[in-house]
VMD Tcl script that draws the C-alpha trace (Angstrom):
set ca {
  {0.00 0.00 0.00}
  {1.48 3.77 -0.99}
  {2.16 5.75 2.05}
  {-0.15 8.89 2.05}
  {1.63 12.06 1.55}
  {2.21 14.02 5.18}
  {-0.03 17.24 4.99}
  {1.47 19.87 5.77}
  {1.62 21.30 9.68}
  {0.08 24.63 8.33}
  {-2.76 22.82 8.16}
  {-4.82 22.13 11.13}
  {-7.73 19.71 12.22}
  {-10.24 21.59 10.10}
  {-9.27 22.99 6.66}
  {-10.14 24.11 3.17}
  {-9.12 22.99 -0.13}
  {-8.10 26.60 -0.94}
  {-5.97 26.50 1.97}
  {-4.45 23.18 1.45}
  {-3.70 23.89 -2.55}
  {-2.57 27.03 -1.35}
  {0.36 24.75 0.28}
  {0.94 22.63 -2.43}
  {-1.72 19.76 -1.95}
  {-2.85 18.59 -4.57}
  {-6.37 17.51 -5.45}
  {-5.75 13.75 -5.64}
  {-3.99 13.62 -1.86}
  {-7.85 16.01 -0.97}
  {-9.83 12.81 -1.86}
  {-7.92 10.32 0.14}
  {-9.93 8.54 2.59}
  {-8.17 9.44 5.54}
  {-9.60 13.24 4.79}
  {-13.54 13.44 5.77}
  {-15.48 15.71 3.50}
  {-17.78 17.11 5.80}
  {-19.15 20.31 3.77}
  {-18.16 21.71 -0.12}
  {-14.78 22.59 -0.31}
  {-13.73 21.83 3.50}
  {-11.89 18.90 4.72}
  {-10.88 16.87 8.23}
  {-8.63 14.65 10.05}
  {-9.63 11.83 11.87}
  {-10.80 13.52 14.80}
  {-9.33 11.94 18.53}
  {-11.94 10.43 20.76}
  {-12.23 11.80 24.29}
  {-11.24 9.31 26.37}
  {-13.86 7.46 29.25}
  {-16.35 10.38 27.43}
  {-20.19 9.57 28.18}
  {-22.31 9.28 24.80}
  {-23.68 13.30 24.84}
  {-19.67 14.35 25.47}
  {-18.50 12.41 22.81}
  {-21.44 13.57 20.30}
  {-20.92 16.93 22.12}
  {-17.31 16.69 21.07}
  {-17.60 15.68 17.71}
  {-20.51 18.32 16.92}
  {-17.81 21.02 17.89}
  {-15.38 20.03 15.67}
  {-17.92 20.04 12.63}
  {-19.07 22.96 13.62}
  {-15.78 24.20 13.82}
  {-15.35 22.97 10.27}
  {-18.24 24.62 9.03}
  {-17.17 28.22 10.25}
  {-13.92 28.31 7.75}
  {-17.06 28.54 5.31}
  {-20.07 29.80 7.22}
  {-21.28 32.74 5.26}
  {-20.95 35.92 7.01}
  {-24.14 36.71 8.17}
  {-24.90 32.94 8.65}
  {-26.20 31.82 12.31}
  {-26.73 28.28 13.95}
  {-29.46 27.31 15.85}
  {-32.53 24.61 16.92}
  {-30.65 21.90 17.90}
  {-27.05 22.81 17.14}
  {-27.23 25.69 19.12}
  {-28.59 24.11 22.15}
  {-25.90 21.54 22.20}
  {-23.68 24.35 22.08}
  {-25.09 26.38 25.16}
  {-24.53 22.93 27.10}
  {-27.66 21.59 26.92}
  {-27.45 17.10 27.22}
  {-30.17 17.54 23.70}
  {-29.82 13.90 22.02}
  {-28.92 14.34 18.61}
  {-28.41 11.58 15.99}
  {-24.74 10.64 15.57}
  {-23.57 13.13 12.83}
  {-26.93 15.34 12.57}
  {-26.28 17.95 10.29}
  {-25.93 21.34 10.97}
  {-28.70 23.71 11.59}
  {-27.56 27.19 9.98}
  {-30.28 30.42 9.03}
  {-29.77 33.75 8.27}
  {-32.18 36.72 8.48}
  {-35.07 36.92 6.10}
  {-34.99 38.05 3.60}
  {-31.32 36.32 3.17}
  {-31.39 33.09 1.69}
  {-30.99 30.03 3.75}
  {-27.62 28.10 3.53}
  {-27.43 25.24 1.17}
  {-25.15 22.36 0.83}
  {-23.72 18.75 2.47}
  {-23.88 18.53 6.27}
  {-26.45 21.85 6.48}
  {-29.98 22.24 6.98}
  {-30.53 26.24 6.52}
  {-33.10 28.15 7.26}
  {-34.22 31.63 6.93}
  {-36.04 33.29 9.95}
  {-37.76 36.86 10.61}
  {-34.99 39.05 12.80}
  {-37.38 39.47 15.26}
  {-37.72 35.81 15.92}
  {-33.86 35.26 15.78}
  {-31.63 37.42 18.42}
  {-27.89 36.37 18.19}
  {-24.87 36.14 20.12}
  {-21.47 34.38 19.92}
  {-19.97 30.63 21.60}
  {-16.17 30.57 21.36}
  {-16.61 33.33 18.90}
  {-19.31 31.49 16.45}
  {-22.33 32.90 15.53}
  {-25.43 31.29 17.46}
  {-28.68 32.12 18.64}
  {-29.15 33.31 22.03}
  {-30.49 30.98 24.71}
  {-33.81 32.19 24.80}
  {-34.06 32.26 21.28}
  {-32.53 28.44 21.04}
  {-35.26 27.10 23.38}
  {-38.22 29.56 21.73}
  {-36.80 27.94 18.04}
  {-37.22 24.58 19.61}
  {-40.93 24.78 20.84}
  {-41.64 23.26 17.00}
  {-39.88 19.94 17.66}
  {-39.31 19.23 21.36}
  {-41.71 17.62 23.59}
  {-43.56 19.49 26.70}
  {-41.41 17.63 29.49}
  {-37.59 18.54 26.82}
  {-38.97 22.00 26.11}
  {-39.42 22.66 29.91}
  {-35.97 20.62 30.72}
  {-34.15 23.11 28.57}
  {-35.87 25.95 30.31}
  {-34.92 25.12 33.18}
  {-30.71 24.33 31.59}
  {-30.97 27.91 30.51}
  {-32.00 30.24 33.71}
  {-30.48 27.66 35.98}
  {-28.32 29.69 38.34}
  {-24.95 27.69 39.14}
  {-24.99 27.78 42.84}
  {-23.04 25.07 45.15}
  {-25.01 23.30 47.50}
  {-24.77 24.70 50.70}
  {-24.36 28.59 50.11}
  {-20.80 28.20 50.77}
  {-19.25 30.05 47.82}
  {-21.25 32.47 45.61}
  {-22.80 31.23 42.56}
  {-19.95 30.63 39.95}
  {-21.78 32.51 37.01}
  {-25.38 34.00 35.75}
  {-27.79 32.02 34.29}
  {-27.96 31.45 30.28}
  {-31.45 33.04 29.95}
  {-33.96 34.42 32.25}
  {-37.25 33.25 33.10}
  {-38.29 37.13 30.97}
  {-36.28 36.18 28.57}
  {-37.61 32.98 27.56}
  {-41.03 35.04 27.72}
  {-40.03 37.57 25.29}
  {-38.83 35.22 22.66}
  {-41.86 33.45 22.92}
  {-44.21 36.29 22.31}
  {-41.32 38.15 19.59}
  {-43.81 36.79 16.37}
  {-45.79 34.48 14.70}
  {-43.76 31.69 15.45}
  {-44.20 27.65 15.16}
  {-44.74 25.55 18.15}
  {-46.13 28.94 20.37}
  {-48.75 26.70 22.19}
  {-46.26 24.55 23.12}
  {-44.19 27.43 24.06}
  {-46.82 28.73 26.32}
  {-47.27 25.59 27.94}
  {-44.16 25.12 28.75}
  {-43.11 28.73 30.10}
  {-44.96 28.45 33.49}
  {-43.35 25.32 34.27}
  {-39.87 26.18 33.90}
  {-37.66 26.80 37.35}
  {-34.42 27.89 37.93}
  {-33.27 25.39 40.50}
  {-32.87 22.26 38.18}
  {-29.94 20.80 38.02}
  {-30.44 18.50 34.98}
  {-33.09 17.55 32.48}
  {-33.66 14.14 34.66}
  {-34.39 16.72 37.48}
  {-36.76 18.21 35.79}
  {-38.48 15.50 34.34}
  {-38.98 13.93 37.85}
  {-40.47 17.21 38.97}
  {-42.99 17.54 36.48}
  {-43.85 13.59 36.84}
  {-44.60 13.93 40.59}
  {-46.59 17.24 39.97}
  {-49.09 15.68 36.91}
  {-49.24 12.70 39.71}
  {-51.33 14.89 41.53}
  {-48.42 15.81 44.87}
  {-47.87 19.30 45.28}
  {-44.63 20.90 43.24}
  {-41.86 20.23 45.57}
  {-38.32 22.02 46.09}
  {-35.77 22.46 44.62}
  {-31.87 22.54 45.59}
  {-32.50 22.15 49.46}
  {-29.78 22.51 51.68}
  {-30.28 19.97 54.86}
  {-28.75 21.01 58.46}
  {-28.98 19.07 61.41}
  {-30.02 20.25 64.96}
  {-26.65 21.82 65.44}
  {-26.72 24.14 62.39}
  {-23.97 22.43 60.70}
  {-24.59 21.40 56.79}
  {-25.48 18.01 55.97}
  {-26.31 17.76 52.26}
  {-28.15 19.05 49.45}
  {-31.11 17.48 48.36}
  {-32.38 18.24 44.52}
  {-35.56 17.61 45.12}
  {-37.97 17.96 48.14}
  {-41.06 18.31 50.62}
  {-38.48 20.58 53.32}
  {-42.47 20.76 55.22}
  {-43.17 17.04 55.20}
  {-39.02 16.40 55.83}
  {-38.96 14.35 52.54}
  {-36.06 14.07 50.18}
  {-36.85 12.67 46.65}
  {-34.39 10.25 45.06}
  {-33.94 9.44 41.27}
  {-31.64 7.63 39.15}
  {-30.59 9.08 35.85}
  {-29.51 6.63 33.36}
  {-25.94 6.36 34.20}
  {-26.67 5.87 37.79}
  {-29.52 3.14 36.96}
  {-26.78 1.37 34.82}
  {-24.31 1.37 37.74}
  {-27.90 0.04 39.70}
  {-28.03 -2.80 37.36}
  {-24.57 -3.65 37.91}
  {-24.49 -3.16 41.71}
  {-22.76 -0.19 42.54}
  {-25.31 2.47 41.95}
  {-25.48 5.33 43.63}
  {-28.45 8.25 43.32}
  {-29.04 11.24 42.70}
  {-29.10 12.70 46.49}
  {-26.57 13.31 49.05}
  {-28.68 11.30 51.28}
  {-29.40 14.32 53.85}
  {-31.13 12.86 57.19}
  {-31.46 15.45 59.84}
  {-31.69 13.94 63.28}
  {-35.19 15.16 65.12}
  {-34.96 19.12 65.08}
  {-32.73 19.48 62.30}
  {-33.57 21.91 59.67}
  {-33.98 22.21 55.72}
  {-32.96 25.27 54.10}
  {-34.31 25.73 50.32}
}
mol new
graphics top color blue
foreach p $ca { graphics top sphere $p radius 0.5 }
foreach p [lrange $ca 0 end-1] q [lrange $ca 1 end] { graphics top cylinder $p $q radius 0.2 }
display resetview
């Protein structure tokens, strides 16, 4: 077997054929198969996995490096967005292995074209933008008002809540790290910016979201034990016992009826299965007179 032709080190993980015949590649050594063709006129090496990654870090990862792909091409006044951009604001959203991207521009622009793209084009009012590691994406509030069209009630609020979440640490003992993505307005606003697809679902889902979730498994316990008729419990309660000193932090709770409410995610009910799991609780018991702190 002929040994491929080194490219050059100019060239990094992500490049264009301009770039590459720029440094003397030619065309034949572009169409080799250890070069992935992942949009018209852009090609990339074999990308590393991350090692021990769960499945959304991995897809995560691999996403990032398309989309950092795309943006040697990404027309100028080009956007991301739906389900692209909430992977990119963090959210866990499961994507198929490889999805293609989801790229708009402002009407009247017309909407991208091409392999690996679906484009759009979408009213400026509907579409408010800001930047992840300097690429163009839709804001968080506009990401999760885009999405009211193809999520379900239970992921549309679970991304709600992903986006005002404020990053606190459980007990109060250091200051939040950060701001939340969105706020609870925000996500308002962009629901009510236009005529938009999926608004009922939008509206439906607004009054449910909270800021104390601390994942979409979170949520989607909460809103199970609320449609099963209990009262909407807690969220993010800090446990003390009767000497004031901090026992734990319990996701989700009933601080009036001293109940702490356990889940398992699915990484936690595959350690279960295997007997080591562990849930989703730091177990807080209070002795008699203790106290919970939400």
């Amino acid at each position: 077997m002929p040994q491929r032709t080194p490219l050059p080190s100019e060239l990094g993980d992500a490049f264009t054929v301009a770039q590459a015949a720029a440094l003397g590649v030619t065309r034949k050594r572009l169409t080799r198969p250890d070069l992935a063709h992942p949009f018209h006129g852009v090609r990339m090496r074999p990308a590393a996995g991350v090692p021990d990654a769960g499945l959304f870090a991995s897809r995560r990862a691999e996403l990032c490096a398309r989309v950092r792909a795309y943006a040697l091409v990404m027309p100028e006044e080009a956007f991301l967005c739906l389900g692209t951009a909430a992977v990119l604001h963090g959210y866990p959203l499961r994507l198929p292995a490889y999805a293609p991207i989801e790229v708009a521009v402002h009407h009247p622009g017309r909407a991208p074209r091409g392999r690996g793209v679906n484009g759009h084009a979408v009213r400026p009012s509907l579409a408010h933008v800001n930047a992840v590691d300097g690429i163009r994406v839709t804001s968080p509030a506009t990401t999760w008002a885009m999405l009211g069209a193809r999520l379900d009630l239970a992921e549309l609020v679970a991304f709600g809540d992903a986006m005002v979440r404020v990053p606190r640490h459980p007990g109060g003992f250091r200051p939040p790290s950060g701001p939340p993505l969105a706020t609870i307005e925000q996500l308002a606003a962009a629901s009510v910016a236009g005529r938009r697809v999926g608004v009922d679902r939008l509206r439906q889902a607004l009054p449910l979201v909270r800021t104390g979730s601390s994942s979409p498994a979170e949520t989607k316990t909460r809103l199970m034990l609320v449609n099963g008729g209990l009262p909407e419990p807690q969220l993010d309660v800090d446990v003390y016992d009767a000497h004031g000193r901090w026992l734990g932090c319990s996701e989700i709770a009933y601080p009036a009826y001293r109940v702490a409410v356990e889940y398992e995610g699915t990484t936690t009910a595959r350690r279960a299965s295997s007997g080591t799991g562990t849930s989703r609780s730091t177990r807080p018991t209070p002795r008699r007179g203790g106290a919970w702190s939400g």
